[in-house]
C-alpha positions in Angstrom: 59.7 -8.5 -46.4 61.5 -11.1 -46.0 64.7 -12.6 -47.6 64.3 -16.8 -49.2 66.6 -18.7 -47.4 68.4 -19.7 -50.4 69.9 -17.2 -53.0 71.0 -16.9 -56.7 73.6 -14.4 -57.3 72.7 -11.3 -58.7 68.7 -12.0 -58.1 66.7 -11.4 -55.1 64.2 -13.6 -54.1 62.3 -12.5 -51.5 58.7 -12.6 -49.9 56.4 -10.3 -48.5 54.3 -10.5 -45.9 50.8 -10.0 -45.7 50.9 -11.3 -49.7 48.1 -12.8 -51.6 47.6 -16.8 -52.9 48.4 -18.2 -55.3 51.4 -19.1 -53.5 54.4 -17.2 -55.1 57.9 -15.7 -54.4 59.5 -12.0 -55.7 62.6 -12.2 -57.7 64.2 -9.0 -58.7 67.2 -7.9 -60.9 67.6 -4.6 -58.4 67.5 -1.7 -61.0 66.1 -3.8 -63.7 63.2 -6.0 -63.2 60.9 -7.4 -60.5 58.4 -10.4 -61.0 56.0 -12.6 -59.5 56.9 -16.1 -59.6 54.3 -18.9 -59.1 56.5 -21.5 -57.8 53.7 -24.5 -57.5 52.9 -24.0 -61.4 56.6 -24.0 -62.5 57.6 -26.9 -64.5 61.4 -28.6 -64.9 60.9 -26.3 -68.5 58.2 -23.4 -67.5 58.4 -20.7 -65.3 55.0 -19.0 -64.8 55.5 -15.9 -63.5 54.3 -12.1 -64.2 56.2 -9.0 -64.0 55.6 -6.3 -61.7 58.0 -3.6 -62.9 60.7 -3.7 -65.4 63.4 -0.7 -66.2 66.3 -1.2 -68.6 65.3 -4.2 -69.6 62.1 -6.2 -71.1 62.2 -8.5 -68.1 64.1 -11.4 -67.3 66.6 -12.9 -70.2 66.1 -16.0 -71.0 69.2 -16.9 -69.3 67.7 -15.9 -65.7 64.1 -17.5 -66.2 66.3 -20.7 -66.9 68.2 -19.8 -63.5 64.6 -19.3 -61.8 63.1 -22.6 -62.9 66.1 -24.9 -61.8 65.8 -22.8 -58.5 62.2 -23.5 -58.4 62.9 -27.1 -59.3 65.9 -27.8 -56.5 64.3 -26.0 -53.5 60.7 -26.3 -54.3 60.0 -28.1 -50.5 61.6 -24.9 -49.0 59.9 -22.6 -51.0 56.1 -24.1 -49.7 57.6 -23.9 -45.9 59.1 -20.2 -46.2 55.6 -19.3 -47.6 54.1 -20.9 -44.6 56.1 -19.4 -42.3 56.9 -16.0 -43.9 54.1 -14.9 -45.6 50.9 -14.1 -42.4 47.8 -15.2 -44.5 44.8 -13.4 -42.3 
C-alpha cells in the first residue's frame, strides 16, 4: 500500500499494489467509508467509483464525491504515473 502523493484532508487516497485494471485509486473516510475510484472515467461533474465498505455512513456525501472529482480533475497526470509506478501489474 502505498500513500498518493497528493492529499485531501480528512480522506485517504491511497493505492495498493498488486491491484487490478481498470486503473483506479482507494479513498477512504477512516472509520466510515472506503471506495474504488476510477480516475480515467471521472468527468469535471462525474465521479465513477464503487464502494468497498461503508460503516456509519451511506458512503461518501455529496460534499466529498465533489472534493474527489476536482482532485481527480487537478492531478489527473499524477494519478496515471503513481499507478505506473506504484501499482506492480504482473
Amino acid at each position: 500500500m502505498a500513500k498518493a502523493d497528493n492529499q485531501i484532508d480528512g480522506l485517504e487516497i491511497i493505492f495498493y499494489s498488486n491491484d487490478h485494471e481498470p486503473e483506479h485509486f482507494h479513498a477512504r473516510k477512516p472509520g466510515e467509508w472506503e471506495i474504488r475510484v476510477y480516475f480515467r472515467f471521472c468527468t469535471t461533474d462525474h465521479l465513477e467509483y464503487e464502494e468497498k465498505w461503508t460503516l456509519k455512513s451511506a458512503g461518501p456525501s455529496k460534499k466529498d464525491r465533489e472534493r474527489l472529482c476536482d482532485y481527480v480533475q487537478q492531478h489527473r497526470n499524477s494519478l496515471e504515473h503513481e499507478w505506473e509506478t506504484k501499482v506492480c501489474q504482473d
